[in-house]
N, C-alpha and C positions, 0 to 999 in steps of 0.2 A: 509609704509615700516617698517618693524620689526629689531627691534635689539635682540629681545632674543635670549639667546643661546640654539644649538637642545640637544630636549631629544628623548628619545625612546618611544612610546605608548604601552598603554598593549596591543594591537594590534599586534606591531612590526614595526609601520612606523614610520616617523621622527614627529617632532612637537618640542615645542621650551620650557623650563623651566630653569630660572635661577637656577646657580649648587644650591645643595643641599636643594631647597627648594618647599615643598611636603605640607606646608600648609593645604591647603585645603581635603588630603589624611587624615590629621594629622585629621581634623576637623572632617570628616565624621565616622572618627574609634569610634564604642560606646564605652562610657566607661566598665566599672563593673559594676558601679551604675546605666546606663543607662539600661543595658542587667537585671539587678534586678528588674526596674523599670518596663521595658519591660512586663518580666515574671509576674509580680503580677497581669496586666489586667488589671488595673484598667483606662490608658489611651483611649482616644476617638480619633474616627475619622470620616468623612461624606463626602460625594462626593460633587464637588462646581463643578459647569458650567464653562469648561473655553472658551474664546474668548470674553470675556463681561470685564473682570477687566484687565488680561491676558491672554495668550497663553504658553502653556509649551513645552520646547525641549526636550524627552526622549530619554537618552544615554544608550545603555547596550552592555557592562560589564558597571558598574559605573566608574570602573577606568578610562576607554576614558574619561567620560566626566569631571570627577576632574583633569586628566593631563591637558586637552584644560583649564579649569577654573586658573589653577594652569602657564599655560603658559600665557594666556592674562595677569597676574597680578595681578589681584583683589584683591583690600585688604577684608580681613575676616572682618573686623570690620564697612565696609557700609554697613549693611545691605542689601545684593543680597539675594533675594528670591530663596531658592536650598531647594529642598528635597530630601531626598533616602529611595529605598523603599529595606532596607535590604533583604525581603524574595525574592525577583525578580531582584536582582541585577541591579538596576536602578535609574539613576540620574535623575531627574526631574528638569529642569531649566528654570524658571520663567520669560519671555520675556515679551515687551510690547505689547498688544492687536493687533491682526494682521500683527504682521510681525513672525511668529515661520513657514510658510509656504517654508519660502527661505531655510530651514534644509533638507527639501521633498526628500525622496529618496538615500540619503545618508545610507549607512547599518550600523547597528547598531541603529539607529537614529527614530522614532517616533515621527511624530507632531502633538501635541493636542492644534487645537482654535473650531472655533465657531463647534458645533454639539458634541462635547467631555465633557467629567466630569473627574478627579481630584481627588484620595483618599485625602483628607488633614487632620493633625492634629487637632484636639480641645483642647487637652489640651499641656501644655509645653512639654513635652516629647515624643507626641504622642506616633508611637507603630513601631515594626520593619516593619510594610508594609507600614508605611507613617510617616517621620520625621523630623522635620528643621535641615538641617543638619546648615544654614544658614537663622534663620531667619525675616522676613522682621518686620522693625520698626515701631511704633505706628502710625507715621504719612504715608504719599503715599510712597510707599520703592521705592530704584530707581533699574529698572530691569537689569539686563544683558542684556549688549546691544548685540541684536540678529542681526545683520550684524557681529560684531566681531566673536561672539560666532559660527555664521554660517560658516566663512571664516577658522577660528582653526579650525574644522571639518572637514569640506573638503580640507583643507592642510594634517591632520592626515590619513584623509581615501582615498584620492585621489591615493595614487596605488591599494589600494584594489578594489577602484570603478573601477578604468581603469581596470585595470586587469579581474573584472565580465563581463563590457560591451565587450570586444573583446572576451571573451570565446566563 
């Protein structure tokens, strides 16, 4: 049972955010320095297999999926494995190894485990197609738990689903 209070999705449907706090919006916004850092090239990136270490949820707009992150609570400081891929406007969310399948079919929404690859950062900053907005710590980072993250999802896009299915 949820106690958060509703917010509005960049979508238009309901989902739940304590008032005034955007967190995680906050996080993903590059900086100046980041967009300079950006623009110099000089960061790396390489594609990782996933369904072996993880599974990733892909949200687009990114905004859906920082509101769902931003309404379960999360704090910014446990290390949750999130990336965004600025030039494609997409949030990439970092689940444990075979379960990112239960997000399947939801719009917006994208699941990448076993048969998928991954742009991911190499260096701190990576690049505007692949960047931690959040990320994971030296030792096993602990994932978004992808039943919550699935359940916020399809609470946010369930009129839009219902709505497609009976058209």
């Amino acid at each position: 049972m949820s106690t958060d209070p509703e917010i509005t999705m960049a979508n238009g449907s309901a989902s739940s955010r304590p008032p005034g706090i955007t967190a995680w919006h906050r996080l993903a916004d590059p900086t100046p320095q980041r967009l300079a850092l950006w623009a110099r090239g000089e960061d790396r990136t390489r594609w990782e297999a996933c369904g072996r270490d993880w599974d990733a949820v892909a949200v687009h707009p990114m905004a859906n999926g920082l509101d769902v992150l931003d309404a379960m609570g999360l704090h910014l400081d446990d290390g949750y494995p999130v990336l965004g891929d600025r030039i494609g406007d997409v949030l990439y969310v970092l689940v444990p190894p075979g379960t990112a399948h239960t997000a399947a079919g939801l719009p917006g929404v994208r699941v990448l485990g076993a048969g998928h690859q991954l742009l991911m950062p190499t260096t701190g900053h990576g690049t505007a197609a692949a960047h931690w907005i959040s990320p994971p710590p030296e030792a096993q980072p602990d994932f978004v738990p992808s039943g919550r993250f699935t359940a916020r999802l399809r609470a946010a896009f369930a009129p839009d689903h219902e709505k497609a299915a009976t058209s």
